[in-house]
DRENDO-1510 file (C-alpha; in Angstrom, 1 decimal, always signed):
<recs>
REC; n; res; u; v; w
REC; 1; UNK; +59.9; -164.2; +132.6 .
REC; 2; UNK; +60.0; -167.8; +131.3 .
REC; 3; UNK; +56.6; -167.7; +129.8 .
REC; 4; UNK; +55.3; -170.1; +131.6 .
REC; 5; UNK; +52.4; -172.8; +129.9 .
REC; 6; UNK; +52.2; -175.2; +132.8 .
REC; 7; UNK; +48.9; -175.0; +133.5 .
REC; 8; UNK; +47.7; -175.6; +129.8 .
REC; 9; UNK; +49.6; -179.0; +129.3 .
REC; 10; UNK; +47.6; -181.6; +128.9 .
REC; 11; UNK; +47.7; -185.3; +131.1 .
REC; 12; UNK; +48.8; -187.2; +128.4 .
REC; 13; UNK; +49.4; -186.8; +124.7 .
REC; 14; UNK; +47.8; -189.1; +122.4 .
REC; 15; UNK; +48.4; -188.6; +118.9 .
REC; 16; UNK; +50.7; -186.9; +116.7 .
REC; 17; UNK; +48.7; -184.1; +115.9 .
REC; 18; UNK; +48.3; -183.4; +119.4 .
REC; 19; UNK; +51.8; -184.0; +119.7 .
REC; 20; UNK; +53.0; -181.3; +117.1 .
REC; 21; UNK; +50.1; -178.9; +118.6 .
REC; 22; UNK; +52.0; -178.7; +122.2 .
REC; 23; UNK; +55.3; -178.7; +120.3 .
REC; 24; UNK; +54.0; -175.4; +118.1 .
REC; 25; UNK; +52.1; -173.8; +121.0 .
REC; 26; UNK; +54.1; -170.2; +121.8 .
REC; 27; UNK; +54.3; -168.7; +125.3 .
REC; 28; UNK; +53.4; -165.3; +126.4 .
REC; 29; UNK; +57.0; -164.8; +126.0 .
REC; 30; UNK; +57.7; -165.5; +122.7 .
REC; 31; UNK; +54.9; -164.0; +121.7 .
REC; 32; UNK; +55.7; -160.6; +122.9 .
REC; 33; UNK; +59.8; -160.9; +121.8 .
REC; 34; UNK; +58.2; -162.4; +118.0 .
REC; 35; UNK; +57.5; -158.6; +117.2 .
REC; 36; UNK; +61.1; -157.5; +117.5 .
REC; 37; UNK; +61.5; -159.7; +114.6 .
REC; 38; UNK; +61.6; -158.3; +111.2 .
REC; 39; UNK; +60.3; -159.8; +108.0 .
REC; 40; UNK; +61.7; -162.4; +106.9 .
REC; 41; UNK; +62.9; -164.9; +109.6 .
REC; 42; UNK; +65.2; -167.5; +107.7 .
REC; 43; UNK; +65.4; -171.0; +109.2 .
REC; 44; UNK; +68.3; -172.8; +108.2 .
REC; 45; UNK; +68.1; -176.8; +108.1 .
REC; 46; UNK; +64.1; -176.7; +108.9 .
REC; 47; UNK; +63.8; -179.9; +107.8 .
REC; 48; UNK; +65.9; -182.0; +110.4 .
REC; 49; UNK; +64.1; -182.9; +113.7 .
REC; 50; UNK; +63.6; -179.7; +115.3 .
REC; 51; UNK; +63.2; -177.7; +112.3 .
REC; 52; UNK; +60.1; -177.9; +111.2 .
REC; 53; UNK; +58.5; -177.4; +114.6 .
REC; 54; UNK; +60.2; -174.5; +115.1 .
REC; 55; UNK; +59.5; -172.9; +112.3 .
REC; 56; UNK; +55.9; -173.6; +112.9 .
REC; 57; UNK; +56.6; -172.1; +116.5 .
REC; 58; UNK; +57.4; -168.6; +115.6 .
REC; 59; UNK; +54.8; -168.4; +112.6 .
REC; 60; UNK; +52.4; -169.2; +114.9 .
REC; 61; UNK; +53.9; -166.8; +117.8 .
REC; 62; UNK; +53.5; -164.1; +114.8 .
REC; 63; UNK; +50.0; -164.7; +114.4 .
REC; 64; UNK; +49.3; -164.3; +118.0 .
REC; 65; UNK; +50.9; -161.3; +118.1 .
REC; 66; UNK; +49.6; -159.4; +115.0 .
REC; 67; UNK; +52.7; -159.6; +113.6 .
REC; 68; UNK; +53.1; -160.0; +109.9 .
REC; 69; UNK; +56.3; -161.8; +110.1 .
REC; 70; UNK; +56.9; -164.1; +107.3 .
REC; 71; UNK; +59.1; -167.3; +108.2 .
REC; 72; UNK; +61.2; -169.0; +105.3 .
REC; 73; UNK; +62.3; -173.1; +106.3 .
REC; 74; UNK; +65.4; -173.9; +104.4 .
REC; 75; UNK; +66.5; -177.4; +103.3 .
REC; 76; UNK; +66.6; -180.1; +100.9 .
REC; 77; UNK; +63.6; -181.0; +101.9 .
REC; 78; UNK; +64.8; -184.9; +101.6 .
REC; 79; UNK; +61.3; -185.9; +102.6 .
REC; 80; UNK; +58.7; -184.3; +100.9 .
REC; 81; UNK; +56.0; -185.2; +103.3 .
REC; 82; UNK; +57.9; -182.5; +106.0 .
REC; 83; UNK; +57.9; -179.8; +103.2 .
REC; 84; UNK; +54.0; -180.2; +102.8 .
REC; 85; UNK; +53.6; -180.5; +106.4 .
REC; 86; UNK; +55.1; -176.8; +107.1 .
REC; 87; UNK; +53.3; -174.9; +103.5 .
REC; 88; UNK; +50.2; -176.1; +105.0 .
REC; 89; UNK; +51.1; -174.1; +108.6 .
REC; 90; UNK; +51.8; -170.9; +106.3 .
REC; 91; UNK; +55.6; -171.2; +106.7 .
REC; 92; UNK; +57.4; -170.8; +103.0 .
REC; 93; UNK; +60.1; -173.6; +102.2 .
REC; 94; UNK; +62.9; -172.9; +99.9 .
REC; 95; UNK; +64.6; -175.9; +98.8 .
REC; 96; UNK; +68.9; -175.4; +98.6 .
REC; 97; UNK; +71.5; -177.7; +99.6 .
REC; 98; UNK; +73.8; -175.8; +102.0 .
REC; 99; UNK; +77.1; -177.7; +101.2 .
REC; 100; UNK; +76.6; -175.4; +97.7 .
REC; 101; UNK; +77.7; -171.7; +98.3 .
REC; 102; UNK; +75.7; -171.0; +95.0 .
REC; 103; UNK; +72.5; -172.3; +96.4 .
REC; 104; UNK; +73.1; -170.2; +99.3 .
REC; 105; UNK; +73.6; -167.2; +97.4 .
REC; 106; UNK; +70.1; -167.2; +96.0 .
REC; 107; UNK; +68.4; -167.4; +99.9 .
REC; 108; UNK; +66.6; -164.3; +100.5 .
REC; 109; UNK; +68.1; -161.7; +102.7 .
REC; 110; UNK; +67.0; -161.3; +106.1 .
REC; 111; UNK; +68.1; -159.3; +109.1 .
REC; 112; UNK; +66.9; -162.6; +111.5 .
REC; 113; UNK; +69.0; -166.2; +110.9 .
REC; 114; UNK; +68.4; -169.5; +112.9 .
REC; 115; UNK; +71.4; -172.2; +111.8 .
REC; 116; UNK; +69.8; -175.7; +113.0 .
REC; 117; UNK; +72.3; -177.4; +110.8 .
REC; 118; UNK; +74.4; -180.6; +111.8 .
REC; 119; UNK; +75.3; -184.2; +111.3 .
REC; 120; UNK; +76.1; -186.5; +113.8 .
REC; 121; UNK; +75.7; -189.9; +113.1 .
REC; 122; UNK; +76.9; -191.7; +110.1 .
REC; 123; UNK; +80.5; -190.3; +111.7 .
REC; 124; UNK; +82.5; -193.5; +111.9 .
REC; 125; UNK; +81.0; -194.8; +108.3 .
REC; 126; UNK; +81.6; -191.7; +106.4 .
REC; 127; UNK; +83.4; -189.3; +108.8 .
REC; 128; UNK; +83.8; -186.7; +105.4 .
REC; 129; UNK; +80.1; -186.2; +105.3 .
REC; 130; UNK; +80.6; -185.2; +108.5 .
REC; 131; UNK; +82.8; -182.4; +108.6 .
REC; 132; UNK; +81.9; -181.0; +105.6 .
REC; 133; UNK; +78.3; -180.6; +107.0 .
REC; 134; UNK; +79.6; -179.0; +110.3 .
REC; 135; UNK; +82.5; -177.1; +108.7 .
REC; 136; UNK; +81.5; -175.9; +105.1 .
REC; 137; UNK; +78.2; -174.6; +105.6 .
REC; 138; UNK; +78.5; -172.9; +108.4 .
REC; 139; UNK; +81.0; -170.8; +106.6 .
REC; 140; UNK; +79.3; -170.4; +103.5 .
REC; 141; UNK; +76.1; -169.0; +105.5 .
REC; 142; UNK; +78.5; -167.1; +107.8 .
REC; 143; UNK; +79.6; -164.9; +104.6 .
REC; 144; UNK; +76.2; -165.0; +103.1 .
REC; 145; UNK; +74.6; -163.3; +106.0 .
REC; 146; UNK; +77.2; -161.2; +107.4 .
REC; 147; UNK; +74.7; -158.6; +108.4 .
REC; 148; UNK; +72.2; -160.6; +110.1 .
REC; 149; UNK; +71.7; -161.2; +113.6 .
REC; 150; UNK; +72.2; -165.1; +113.8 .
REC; 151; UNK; +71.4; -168.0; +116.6 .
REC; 152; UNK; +73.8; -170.5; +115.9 .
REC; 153; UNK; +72.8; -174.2; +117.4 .
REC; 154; UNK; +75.5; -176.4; +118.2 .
REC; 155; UNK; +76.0; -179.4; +120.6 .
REC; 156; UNK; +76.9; -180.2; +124.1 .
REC; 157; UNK; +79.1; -182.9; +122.8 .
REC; 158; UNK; +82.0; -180.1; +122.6 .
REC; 159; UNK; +82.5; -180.6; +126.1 .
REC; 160; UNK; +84.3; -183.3; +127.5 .
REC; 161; UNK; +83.2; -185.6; +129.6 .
REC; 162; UNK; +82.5; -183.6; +133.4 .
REC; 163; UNK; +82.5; -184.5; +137.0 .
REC; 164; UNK; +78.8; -184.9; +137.8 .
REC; 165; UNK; +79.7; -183.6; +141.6 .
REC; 166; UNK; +80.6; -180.3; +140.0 .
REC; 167; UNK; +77.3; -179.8; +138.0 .
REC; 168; UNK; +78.3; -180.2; +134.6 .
REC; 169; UNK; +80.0; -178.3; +132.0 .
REC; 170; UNK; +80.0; -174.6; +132.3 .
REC; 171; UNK; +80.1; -172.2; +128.9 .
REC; 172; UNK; +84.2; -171.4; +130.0 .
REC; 173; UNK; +84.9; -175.2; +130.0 .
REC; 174; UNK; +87.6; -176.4; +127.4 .
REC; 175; UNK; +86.8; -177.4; +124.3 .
REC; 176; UNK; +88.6; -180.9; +124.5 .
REC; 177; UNK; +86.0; -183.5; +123.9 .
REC; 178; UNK; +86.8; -187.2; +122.3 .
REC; 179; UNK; +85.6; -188.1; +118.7 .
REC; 180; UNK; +85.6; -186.8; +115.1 .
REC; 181; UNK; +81.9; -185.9; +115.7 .
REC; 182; UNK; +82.3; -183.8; +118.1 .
REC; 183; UNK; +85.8; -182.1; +117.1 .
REC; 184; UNK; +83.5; -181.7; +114.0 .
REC; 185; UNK; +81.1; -179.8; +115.7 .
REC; 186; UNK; +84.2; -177.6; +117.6 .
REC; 187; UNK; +85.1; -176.8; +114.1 .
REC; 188; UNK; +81.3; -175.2; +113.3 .
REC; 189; UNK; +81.8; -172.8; +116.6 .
REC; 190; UNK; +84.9; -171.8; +115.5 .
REC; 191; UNK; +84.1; -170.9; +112.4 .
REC; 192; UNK; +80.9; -168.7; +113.1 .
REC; 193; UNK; +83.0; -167.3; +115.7 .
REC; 194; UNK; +85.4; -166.2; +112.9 .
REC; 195; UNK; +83.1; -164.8; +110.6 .
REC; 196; UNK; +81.3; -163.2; +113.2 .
REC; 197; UNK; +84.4; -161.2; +114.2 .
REC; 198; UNK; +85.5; -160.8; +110.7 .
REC; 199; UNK; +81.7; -159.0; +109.9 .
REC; 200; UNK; +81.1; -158.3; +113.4 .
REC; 201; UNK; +77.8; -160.4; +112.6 .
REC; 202; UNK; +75.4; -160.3; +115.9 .
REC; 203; UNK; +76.1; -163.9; +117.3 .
REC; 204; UNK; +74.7; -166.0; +119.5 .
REC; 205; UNK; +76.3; -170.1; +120.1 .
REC; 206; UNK; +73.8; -172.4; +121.6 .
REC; 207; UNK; +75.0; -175.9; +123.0 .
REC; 208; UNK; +71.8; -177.8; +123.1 .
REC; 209; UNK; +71.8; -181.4; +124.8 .
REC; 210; UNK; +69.4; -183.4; +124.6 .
REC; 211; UNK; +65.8; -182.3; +123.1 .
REC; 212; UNK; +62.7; -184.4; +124.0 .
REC; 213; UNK; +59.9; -185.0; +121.5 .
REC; 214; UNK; +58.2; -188.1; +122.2 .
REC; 215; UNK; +59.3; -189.4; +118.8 .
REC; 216; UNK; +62.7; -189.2; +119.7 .
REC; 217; UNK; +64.9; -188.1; +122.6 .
REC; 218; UNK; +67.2; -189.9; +125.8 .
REC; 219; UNK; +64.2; -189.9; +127.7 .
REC; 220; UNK; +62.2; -191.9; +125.4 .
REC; 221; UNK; +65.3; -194.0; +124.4 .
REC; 222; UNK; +65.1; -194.9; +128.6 .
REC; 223; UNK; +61.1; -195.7; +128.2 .
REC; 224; UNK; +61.2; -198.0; +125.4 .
REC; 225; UNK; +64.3; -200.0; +127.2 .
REC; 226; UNK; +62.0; -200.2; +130.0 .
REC; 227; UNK; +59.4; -201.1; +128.5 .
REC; 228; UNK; +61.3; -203.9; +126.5 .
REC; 229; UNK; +63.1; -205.5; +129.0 .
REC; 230; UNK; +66.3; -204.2; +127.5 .
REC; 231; UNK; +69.4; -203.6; +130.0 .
REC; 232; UNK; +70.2; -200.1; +130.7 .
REC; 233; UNK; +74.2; -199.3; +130.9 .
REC; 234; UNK; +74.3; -197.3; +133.9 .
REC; 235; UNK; +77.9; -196.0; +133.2 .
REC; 236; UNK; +76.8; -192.9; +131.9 .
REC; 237; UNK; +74.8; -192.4; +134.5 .
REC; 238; UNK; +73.4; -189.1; +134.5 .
REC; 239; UNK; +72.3; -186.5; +131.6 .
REC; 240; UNK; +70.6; -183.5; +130.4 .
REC; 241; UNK; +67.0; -183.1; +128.6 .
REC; 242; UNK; +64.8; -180.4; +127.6 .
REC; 243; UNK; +61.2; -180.5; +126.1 .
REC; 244; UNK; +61.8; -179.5; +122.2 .
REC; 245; UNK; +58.8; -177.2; +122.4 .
REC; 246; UNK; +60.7; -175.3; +125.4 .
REC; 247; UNK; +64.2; -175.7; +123.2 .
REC; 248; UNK; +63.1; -174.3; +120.4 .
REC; 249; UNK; +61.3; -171.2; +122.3 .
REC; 250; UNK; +64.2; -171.0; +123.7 .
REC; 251; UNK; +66.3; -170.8; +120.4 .
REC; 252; UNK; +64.0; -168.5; +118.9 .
REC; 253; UNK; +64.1; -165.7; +121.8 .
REC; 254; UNK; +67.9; -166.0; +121.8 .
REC; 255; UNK; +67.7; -163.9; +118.8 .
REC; 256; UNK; +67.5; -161.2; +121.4 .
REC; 257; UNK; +70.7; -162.3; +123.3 .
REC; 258; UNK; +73.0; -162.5; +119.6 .
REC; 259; UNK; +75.6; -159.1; +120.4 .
REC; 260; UNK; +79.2; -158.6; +119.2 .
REC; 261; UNK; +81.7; -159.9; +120.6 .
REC; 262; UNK; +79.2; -163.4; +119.9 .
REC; 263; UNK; +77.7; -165.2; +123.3 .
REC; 264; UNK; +77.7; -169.4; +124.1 .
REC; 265; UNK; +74.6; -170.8; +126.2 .
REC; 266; UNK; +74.4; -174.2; +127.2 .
REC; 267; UNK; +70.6; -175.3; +126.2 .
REC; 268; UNK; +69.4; -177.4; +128.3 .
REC; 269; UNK; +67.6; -178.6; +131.6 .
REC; 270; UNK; +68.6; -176.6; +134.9 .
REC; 271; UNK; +69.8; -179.9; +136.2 .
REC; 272; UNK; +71.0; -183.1; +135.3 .
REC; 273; UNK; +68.9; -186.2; +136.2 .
REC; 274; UNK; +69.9; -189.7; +137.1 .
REC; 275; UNK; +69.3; -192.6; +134.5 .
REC; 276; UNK; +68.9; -195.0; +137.1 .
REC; 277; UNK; +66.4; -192.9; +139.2 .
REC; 278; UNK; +64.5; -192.0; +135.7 .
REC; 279; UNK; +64.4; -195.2; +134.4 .
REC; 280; UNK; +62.6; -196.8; +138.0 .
REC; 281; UNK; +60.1; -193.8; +137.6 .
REC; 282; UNK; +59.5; -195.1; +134.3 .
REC; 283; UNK; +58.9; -198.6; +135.3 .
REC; 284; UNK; +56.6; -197.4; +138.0 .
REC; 285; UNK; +54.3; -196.0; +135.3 .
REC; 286; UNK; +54.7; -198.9; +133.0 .
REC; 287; UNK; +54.7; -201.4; +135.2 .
REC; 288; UNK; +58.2; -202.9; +134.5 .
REC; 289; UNK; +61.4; -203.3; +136.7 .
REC; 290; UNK; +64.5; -201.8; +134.6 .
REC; 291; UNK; +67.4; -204.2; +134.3 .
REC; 292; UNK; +70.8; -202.2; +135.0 .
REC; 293; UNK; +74.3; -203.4; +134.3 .
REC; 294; UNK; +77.4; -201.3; +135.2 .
REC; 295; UNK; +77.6; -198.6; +137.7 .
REC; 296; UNK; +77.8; -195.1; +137.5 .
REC; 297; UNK; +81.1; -192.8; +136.7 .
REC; 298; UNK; +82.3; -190.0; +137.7 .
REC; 299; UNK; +81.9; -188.1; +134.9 .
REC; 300; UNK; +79.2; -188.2; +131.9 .
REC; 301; UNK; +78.1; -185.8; +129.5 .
REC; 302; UNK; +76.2; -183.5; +131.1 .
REC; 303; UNK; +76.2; -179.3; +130.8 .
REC; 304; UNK; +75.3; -176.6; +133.4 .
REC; 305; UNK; +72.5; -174.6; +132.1 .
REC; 306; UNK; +72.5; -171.4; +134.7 .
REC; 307; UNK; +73.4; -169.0; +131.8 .
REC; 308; UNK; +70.6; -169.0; +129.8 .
REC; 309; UNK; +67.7; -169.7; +132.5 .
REC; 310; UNK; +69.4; -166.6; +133.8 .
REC; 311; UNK; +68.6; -164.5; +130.8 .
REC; 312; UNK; +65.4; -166.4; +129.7 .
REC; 313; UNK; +63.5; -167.9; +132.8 .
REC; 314; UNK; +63.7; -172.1; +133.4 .
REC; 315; UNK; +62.6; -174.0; +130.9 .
REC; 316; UNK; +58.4; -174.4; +131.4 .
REC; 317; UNK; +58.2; -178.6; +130.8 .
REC; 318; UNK; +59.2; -180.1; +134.1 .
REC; 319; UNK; +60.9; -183.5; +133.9 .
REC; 320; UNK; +57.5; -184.9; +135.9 .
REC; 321; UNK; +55.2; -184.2; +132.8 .
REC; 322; UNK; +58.3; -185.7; +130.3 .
REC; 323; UNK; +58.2; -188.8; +132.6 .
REC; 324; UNK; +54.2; -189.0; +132.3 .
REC; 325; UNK; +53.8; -188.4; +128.4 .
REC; 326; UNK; +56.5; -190.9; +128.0 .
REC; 327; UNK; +55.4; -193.6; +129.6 .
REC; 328; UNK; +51.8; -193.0; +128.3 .
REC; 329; UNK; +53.5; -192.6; +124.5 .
REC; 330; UNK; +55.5; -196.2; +124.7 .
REC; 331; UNK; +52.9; -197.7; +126.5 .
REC; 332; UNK; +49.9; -196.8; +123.5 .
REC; 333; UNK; +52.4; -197.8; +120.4 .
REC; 334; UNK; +53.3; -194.0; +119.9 .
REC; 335; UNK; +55.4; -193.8; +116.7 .
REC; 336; UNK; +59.2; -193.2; +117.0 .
REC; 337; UNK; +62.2; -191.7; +114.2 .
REC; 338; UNK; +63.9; -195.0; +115.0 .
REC; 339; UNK; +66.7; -192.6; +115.8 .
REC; 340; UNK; +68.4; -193.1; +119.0 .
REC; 341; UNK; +70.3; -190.7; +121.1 .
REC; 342; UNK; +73.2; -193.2; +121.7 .
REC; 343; UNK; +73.6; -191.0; +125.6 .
REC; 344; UNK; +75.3; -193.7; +126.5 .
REC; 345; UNK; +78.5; -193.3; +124.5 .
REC; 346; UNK; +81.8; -192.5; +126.5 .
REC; 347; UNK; +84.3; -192.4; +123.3 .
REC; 348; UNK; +82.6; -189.8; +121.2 .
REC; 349; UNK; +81.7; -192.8; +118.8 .
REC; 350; UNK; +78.9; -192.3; +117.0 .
</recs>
């Protein structure tokens, strides 16, 4: 059962309170799993781009179920605006820095963990910051919460670069990508996978690539390019999206797949989709001809999601409706994070 919303998606989306509505808007599905959760749920790194709305998600899943489930965001809480955002949905913040193992000491306890913690770009200036973030704190929460059962989000960059003929990278596929970012984010796996076999802590890896929110995401990266008359490299010519309301429904009923010996899930669409072929539906909408420059590889960063739609149903959001609220969100001045997904990248660079 993928818990299907389809038919309650609106045409367009026009603002971004409507925005953060569909984002937070559970499923039958989660509903139902939400009351296998025990209070507390803790949410680690809620205050990065997915957090909040997930942790928003599941309160409101709670609610819908009867289910007195309290859910605690974690972070710094750099921007105080996202912190006042979440209080006001009934979700509890706790402020801690993760990189300190005495901050994390005084986190409540919980039986339910979801790790949403990374840094990606900043690598090349400051490629410390970077491992620390992916390496320390995962290891400091590993010990912390030894006991809990724990989704772990990690990153399809891990893979290397696959043959797009063969569907992208399966679960099995060798860790061997290029780039400290990424070996970075090899490093976080390993580590939960350490702890988790040291503790036999209920595990669960998710390789997510990429999320969608209008604000940010490949596909609206594509749209604005579009839109600008900006060239579109076409050497990475295929990739992976998923709607971040279905990702994080997604990351939140994985809870039910963390087991001993730990489990990896690619998290993504069922299929990869052509840049060239998304960018000229684009234009159609938006009444633009794309410029392309290069032609497509062989290979690009793309990851076969079979696993998980196995265990949880396809994701609900068709790439249709992404192409439709996209268009309609660059087109009306929609606001953006200014925070590109750089899909284009073949050297791990970032």
């Amino acid at each position: 059962m993928n818990g299907s919303r389809a038919d309650a998606l609106p045409e367009t989306i026009r603002s971004e309170s409507e925005l953060d509505e569909v984002l937070t808007q559970p499923t039958p599905s989660l509903i139902q799993f939400i009351r296998s959760v025990p209070s507390p749920l803790v949410v680690l790194g809620a205050g990065g781009k997915m957090g909040p709305s997930l942790a928003v998600l599941a309160r409101r899943a709670a609610v819908a179920a009867g289910h007195n489930l309290e859910v605690i965001a974690v972070s710094r809480f750099s921007n105080p605006a996202s912190r006042e955002w979440l209080e006001k949905r009934d979700v509890r913040t706790v402020s801690a820095d993760l990189l300190k193992e005495e901050e994390i000491r005084r986190l409540p306890d919980s039986a339910n963990v979801i790790y949403l913690v990374g840094q990606k770009f900043g690598t090349r200036e400051n490629p410390g910051a970077t491992w620390a973030a992916n390496t320390l704190a995962p290891a400091f929460v590993a010990k912390r919460f030894a006991t809990a059962r724990m989704v772990a989000l990690s990153t399809g960059n891990v893979y290397p670069l696959a043959k797009v003929r063969e569907g992208g990278a399966r679960e099995n596929a060798p860790l061997t990508p290029l780039g400290e970012y990424a070996n970075a984010a090899v490093a976080r796996e390993r580590l939960f996978e350490f702890f988790a076999s040291e503790h036999r802590t209920p595990l669960v890896i998710l390789r997510l690539n990429y999320a969608v929110d209008l604000r940010y995401g490949v596909l609206m990266d594509i749209a604005r390019k579009v839109l600008e008359d900006e060239t579109i490299d076409l050497t990475m010519g295929w990739f992976n999206c998923i709607w971040q309301g279905d990702a994080n429904e997604r990351i939140v009923r994985s809870l039910g797949l963390a087991a001993v010996p730990h489990r990896v899930f690619n998290l993504t669409s069922p299929q990869a989709f052509s840049v060239r072929t998304v960018a000229e539906r684009l234009g159609e909408r938006l009444g633009r001809s794309p410029r392309f420059a290069g032609t497509e590889a062989e290979t690009a960063l793309i990851s076969c999601a079979e696993a998980l739609s196995g265990e949880l149903g396809a994701p609900a959001t068709t790439l249709d409706t992404l192409i439709r609220w996209a268009a309609a969100w660059v087109q009306s001045g929609g606001r953006s994070l200014n925070k590109p997904t750089h899909f284009e990248v073949r050297d791990g660079v970032y």
